[in-house]
C-alpha positions as CSV (number, residue, x, y, z in Angstrom):
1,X,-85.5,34.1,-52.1
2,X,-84.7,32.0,-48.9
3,X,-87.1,30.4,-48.7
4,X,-86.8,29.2,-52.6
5,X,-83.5,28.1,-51.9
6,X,-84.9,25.9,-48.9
7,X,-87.6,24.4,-51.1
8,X,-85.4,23.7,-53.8
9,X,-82.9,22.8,-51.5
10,X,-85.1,19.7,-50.4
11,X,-85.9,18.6,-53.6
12,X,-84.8,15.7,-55.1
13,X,-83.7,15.8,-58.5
14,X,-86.6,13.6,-59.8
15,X,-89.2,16.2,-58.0
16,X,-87.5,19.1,-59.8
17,X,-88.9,20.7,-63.4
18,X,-87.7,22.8,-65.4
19,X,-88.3,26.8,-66.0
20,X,-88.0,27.4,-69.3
21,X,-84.8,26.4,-71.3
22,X,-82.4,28.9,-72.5
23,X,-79.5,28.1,-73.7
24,X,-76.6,30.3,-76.3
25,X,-75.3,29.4,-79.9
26,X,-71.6,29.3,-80.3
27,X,-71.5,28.1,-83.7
28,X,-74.2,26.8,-86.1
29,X,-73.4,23.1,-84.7
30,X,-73.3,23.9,-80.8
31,X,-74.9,25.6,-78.2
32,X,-74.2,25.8,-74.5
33,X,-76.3,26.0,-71.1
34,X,-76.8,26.3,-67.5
35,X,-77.5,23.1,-65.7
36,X,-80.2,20.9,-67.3
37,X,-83.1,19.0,-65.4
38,X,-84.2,15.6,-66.9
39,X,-87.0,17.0,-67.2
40,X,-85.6,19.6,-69.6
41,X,-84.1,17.4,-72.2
42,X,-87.4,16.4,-74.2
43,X,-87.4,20.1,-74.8
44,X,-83.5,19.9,-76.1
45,X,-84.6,17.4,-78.6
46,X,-87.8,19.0,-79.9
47,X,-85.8,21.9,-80.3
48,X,-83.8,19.8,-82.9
49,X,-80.5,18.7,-81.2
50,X,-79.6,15.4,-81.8
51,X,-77.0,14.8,-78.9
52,X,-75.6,16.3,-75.3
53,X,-72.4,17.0,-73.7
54,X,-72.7,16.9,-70.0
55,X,-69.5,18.9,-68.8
56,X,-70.5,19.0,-65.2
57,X,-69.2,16.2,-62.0
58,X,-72.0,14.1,-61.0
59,X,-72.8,15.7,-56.7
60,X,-70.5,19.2,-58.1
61,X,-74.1,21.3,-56.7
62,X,-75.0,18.6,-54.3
63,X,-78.3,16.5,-53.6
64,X,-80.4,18.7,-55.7
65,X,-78.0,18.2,-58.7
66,X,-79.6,15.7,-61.3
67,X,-76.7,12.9,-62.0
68,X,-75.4,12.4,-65.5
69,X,-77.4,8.8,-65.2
70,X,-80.5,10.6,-64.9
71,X,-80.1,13.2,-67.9
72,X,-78.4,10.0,-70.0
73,X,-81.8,7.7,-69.3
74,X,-83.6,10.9,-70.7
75,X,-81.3,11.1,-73.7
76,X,-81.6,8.2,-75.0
77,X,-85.2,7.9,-74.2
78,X,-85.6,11.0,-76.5
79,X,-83.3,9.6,-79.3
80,X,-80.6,11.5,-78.4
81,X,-76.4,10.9,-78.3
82,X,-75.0,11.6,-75.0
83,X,-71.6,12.1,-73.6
84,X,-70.3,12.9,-69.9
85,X,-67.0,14.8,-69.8
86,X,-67.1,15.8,-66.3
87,X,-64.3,18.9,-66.1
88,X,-63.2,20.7,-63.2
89,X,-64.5,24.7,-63.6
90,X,-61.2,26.2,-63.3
91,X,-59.1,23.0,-64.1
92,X,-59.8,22.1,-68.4
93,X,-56.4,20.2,-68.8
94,X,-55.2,19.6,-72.5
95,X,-56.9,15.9,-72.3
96,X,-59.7,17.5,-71.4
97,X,-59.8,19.9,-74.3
98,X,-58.7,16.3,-76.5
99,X,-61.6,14.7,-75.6
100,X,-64.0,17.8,-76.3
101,X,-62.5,18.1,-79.7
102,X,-62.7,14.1,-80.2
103,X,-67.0,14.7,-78.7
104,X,-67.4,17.4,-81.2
105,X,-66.2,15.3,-84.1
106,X,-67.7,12.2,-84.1
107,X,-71.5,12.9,-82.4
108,X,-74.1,14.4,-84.4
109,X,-74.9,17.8,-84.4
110,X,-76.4,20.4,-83.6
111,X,-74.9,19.3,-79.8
112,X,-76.1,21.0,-76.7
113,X,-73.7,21.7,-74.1
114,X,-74.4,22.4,-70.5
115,X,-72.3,22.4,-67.1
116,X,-73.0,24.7,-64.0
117,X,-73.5,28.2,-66.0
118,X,-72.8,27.3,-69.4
119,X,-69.0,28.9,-68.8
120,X,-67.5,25.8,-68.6
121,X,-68.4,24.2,-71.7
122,X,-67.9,27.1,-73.7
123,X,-64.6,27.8,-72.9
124,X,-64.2,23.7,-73.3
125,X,-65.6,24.2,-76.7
126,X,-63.8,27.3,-78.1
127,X,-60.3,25.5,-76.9
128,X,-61.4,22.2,-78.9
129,X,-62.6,24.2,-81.8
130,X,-59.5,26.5,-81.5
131,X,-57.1,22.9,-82.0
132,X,-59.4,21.8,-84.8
133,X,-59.0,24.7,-86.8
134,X,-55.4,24.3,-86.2
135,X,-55.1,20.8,-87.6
C-alpha cells in the first residue's frame, strides 16, 4: 500500500487515470462522488449527465489533485456544464448553501457532484434542496 501511495504520490494529475467511476444518486437529478480525474469525466457524460459541480479547493489533496481547470477543459470538451464551488469540508456557510441551491436550478440535469469523498457535496446538496423545498 506504500508503495502505491509513493507512485501515486509522484504523479501528476495529467499522468493519472481513472479506476472505474462510482458515484451515488441522491435524487433522480443528482448524484455525488469521490474526487474525479479528467480522465474520468468522458465516462460522466456517456453515462448521461449533462453538467458537474466541482465542490472541492483547487491544491485541497495537493500536487496529485487534478485542478478545477483541468476537469473544466474536459467538461466542456465533452459537452458538458460545469461549475466550481469550492467549499471548505467542515465550513458550508449559508452563501455557500445559496449558491448550491442557485447551481442546482439553473444547470441541466442529471448534475454530477464530486468533492474529496462525495460527503461534502451531499451534505451541500441536501441543505440547498432542504431551502428549495422550503420556498
Amino acid at each position: 500500500m506504500g508503495a502505491l501511495r509513493a507512485v501515486l504520490a509522484a504523479a501528476s494529475p495529467a499522468e493519472m487515470k481513472s479506476v472505474a467511476l462510482q458515484y451515488k444518486w441522491l435524487d433522480t437529478d443528482f448524484a455525488t462522488a469521490a474526487q474525479i480525474m479528467p480522465a474520468d469525466v468522458a465516462a460522466i457524460a456517456a453515462a448521461g449527465f449533462r453538467s458537474i459541480v466541482n465542490n472541492r479547493p483547487d491544491h485541497e489533496g495537493g500536487p496529485a489533485q487534478p485542478t478545477s481547470e483541468a476537469i473544466e477543459r474536459e467538461a466542456k470538451a465533452a459537452g458538458l456544464e460545469y461549475a466550481f464551488l469550492p467549499v471548505k469540508s467542515a465550513m458550508q456557510t449559508p452563501a455557500d448553501v445559496d449558491a448550491m441551491d442557485a447551481l442546482l436550478e439553473r444547470l441541466p440535469k442529471p448534475v454530477f457532484g464530486f468533492c474529496r469523498t462525495g460527503t461534502r457535496t451531499g451534505n451541500l446538496f441536501y441543505r440547498a434542496r432542504a431551502k428549495s423545498d422550503a420556498r
